[in-house]
C-alpha positions as CSV (number, residue, x, y, z in Angstrom):
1,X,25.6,3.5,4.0
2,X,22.9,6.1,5.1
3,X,19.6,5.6,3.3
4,X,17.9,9.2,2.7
5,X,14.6,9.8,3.9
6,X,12.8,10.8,0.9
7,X,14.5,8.2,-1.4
8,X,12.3,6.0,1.6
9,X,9.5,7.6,1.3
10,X,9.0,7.6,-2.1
11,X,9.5,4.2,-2.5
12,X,7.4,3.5,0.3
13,X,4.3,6.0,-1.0
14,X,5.0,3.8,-4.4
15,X,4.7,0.5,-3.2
16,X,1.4,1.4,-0.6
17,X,-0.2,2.8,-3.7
18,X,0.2,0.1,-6.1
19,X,-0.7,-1.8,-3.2
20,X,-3.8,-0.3,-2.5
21,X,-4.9,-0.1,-6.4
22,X,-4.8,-3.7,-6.3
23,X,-7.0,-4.2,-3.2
24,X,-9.4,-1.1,-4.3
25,X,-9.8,-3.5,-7.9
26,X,-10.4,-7.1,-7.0
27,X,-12.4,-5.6,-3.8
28,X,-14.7,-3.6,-6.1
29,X,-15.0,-6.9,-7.9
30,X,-16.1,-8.8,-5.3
31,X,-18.5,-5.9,-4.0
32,X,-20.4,-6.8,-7.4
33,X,-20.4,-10.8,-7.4
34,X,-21.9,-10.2,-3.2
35,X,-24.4,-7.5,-1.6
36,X,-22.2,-8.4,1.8
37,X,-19.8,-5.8,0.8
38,X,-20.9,-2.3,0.5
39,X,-18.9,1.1,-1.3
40,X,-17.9,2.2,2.0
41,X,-16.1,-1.1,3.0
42,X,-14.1,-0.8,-0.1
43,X,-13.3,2.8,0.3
44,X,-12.0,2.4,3.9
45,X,-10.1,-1.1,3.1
46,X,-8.3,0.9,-0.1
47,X,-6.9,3.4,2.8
48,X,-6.3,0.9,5.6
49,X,-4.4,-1.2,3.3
50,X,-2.9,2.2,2.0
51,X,-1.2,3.1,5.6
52,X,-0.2,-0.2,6.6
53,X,1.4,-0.8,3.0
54,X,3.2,2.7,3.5
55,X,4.0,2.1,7.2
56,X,5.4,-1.2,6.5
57,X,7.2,-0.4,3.4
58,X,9.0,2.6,5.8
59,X,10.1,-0.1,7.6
60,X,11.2,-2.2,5.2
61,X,12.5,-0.3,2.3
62,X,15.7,1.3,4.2
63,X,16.9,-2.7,4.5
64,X,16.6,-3.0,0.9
65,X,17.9,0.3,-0.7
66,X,21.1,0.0,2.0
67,X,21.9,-3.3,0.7
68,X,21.3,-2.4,-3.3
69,X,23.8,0.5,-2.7
């Protein structure tokens, strides 16, 4: 079965940001508990973890939806 693109894609966006919620939360929780981590390094971690969830999930996501239908 061929997986679409978008239905890809929008699973993928999904997944990187829920992802990178979750990093841009307990980051900003540990940029308060320690002055080693500044606004910045939280900002840029939220989008690096962003893109590599969302590259990733590209890759991984047509496996899964192919199989489901």
């Amino acid at each position: 079965m061929v997986v679409k693109f978008s239905h890809t894609f929008i699973y993928s966006t999904i997944t990187a940001v829920v992802a990178g919620a979750v990093f841009y939360v307990l980051s900003s929780g540990r940029m308060a508990v320690s002055e080693a981590y500044t606004v910045n390094d939280t900002y840029l971690g939220s989008v690096f973890v962003l893109l590599l969830t969302l590259i990733i999930g590209l890759a991984v996501w047509p496996g899964v939806l192919g199989k489901k239908g």
